[in-house]
C-alpha positions in Angstrom: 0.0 0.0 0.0 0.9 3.7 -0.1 2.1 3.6 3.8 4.4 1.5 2.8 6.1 3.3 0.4 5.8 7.1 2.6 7.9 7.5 6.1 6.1 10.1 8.6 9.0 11.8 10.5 7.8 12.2 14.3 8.1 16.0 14.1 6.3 16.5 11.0 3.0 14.8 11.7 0.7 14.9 14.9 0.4 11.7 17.4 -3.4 11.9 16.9 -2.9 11.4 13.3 -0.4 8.2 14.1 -3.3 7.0 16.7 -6.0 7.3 14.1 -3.8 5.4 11.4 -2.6 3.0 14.1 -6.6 2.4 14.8 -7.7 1.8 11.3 -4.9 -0.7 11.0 -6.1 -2.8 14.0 -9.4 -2.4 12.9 -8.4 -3.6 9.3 -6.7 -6.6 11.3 -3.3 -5.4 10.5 -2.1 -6.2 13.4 1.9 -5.8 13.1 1.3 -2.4 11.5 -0.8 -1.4 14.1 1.3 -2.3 16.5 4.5 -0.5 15.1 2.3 2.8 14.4 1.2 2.9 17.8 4.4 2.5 19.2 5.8 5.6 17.8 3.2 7.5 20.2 5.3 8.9 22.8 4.3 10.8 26.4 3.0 13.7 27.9 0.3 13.8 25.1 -3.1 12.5 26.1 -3.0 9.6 23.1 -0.4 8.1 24.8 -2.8 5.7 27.5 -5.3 5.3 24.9 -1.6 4.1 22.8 -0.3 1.8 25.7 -4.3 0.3 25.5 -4.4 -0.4 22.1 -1.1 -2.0 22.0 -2.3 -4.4 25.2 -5.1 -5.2 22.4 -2.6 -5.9 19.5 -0.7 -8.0 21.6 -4.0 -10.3 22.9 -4.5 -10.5 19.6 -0.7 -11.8 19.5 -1.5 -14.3 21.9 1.2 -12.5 23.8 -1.0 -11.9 27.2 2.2 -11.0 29.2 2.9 -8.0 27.2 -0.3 -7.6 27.2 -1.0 -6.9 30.9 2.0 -5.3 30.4 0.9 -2.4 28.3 -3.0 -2.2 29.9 -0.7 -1.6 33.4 1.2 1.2 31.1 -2.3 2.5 30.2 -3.4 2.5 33.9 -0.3 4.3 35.0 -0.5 7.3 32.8 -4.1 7.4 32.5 -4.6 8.1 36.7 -3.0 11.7 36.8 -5.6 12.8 34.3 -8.8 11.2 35.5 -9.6 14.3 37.5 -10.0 16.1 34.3 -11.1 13.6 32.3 -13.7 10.9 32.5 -12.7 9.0 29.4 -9.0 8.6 31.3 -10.6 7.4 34.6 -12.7 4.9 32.0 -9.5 3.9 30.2 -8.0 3.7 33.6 -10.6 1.2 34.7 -10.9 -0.4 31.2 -7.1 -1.1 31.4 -7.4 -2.9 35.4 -10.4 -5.2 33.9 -8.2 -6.5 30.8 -5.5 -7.2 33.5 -7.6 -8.6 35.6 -9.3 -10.8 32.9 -6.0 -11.9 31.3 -4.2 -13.0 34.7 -7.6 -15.2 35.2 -7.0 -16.9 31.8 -3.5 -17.3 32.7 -5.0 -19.0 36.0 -2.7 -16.4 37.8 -6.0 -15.9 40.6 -4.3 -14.1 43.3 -3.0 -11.3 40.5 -6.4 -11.3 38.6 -7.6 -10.9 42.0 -5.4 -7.7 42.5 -6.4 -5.8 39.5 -9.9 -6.3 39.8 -9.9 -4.6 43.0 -7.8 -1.7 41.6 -11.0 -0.7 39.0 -12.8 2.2 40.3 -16.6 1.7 42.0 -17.8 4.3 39.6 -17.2 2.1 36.7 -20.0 2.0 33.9 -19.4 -1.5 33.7 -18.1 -2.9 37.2 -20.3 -5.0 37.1 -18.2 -7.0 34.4 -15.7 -6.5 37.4 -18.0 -8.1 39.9 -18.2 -11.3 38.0 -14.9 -11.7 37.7 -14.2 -11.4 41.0 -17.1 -14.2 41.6 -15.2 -16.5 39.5 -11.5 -15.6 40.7 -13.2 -16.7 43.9 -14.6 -19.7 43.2 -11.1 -20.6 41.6 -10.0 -19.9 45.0 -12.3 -21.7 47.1 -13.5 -18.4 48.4 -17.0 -19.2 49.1 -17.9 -16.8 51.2 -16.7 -14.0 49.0 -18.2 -15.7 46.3 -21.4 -15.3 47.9 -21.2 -11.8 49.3 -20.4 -10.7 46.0 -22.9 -11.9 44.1 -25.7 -10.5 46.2 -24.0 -7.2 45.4 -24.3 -7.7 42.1 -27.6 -8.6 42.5 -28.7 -6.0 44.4 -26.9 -3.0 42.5 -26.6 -4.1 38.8 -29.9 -5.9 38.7 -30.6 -5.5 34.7 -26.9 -7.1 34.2 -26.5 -9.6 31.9 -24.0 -11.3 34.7 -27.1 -11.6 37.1 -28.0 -15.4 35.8 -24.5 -16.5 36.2 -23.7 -15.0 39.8 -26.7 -16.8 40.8 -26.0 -20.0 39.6 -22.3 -20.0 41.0 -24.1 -18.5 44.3 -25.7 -21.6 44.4 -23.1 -23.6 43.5 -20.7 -22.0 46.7 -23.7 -22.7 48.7 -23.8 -26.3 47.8 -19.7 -27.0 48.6 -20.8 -25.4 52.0 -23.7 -27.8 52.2 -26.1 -25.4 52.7 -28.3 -26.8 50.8 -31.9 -25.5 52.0 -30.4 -22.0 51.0 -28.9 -23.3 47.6 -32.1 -24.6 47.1 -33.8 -21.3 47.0 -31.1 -19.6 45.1 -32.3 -21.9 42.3 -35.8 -21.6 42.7 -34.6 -17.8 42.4 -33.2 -18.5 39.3 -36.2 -20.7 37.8 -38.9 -18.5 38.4 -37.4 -15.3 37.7 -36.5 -17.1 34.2 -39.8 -19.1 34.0 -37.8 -22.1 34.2 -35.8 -21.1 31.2 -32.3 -19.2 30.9 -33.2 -15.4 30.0 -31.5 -14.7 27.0 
C-alpha cells in the first residue's frame, strides 16, 4: 500500500494522526502495522494511554498476554494523573485494570487477577463486568464466602446485568460445597422463576 512506500518523520506529523492510522490498521486486522504505528506514540500527550491500550489489544491478539498486561498496566499508569480532568481517562483507567484482571484469570494467575480487579474504580459504567470476575477468581480460590457476598452485590446493584443469571448459579453452587443446601435450594428456585424455568436470554 501507499504507507508502505511514505515514512512520517515524528516531528512532521501529529500523534493523533499516528493513533487514528494505528486504529484503522487494527481495525483492518493489521495487526503488526498497528502495533509499530502505535508504538511511535510517545508521552506527555493525552494519546499516549489510549496508545499503551491499544497496544495491550494488539498483543491479545498476539496471543502474547504478558505484554499484554503489560501495556493495559502502562495505560493505567498514565491514565490516573488525568482522570480528575477527564472521565474518558478514569474509564481507560478502569478499562485497562479489567483486561489485567481478565487476562491474569485466563492465565490461571487468581491471586494477580484478584489484584487488578480490585484496583477498578466503584464508579465504573461497567463494574459490574468487574463483579463477575471477582465471583469466578473466587470460586477458583475456594473463596465461598466471598463468592457469595459478592454476588448478592451484584444482584442487588446491577440488577438488569447480563452477569445476574451467572452470579446466581455460581451463588448456588458455593452454597452447595458449604452444604447449605436449604439455602442453595432457593437460590435456584430464584433463578427458575425469575427465568420461567428457562435461561433469560
Amino acid at each position: 500500500s501507499y504507507l508502505e512506500k511514505i515514512s512520517f518523520p515524528v516531528d512532521e506529523i501529529s500523534m493523533g494522526v499516528y493513533y487514528m492510522l494505528a486504529q484503522s490498521s487494527y481495525f483492518l486486522d493489521e495487526i503488526d502495522k498497528a502495533k509499530n504505528l502505535f508504538l511511535k506514540i510517545t508521552p506527555p500527550l493525552d494519546y499516549f494511554p489510549a496508545a499503551q491500550y491499544m497496544l495491550g489489544l494488539c498483543y491479545v491478539r498476539m496471543d502474547s498476554l504478558k505484554k499484554a498486561i503489560k501495556f493495559f498496566e502502562q495505560c493505567a499508569e498514565t491514565a490516573a494523573p488525568l482522570r480528575k480532568k477527564s472521565k474518558s481517562m478514569q474509564q481507560l483507567f478502569n478499562d485497562a485494570y479489567i483486561a489485567c484482571g481478565h487476562l491474569a484469570f485466563k492465565m490461571a494467575d487468581y491471586k494477580e487477577a484478584m489484584k487488578y480487579y480490585n484496583l477498578v474504580r466503584r464508579n465504573a459504567y461497567n463494574y459490574d463486568q468487574v463483579l463477575f470476575g471477582i465471583i469466578w477468581t473466587a470460586l477458583k480460590q475456594d473463596e465461598l464466602d466471598k463468592l457469595i457476598m459478592t454476588a448478592d452485590y451484584l444482584v442487588q446493584n446491577y440488577p438488569l446485568s447480563k452477569y445476574v443469571y451467572e452470579a446466581l448459579v455460581l451463588k448456588g453452587i458455593a452454597l452447595s460445597k458449604l452444604e447449605m443446601f436449604a439455602e442453595a435450594k432457593k437460590v435456584y428456585d430464584q433463578i427458575l422463576e425469575s427465568s420461567g424455568g428457562n435461561r433469560a436470554g
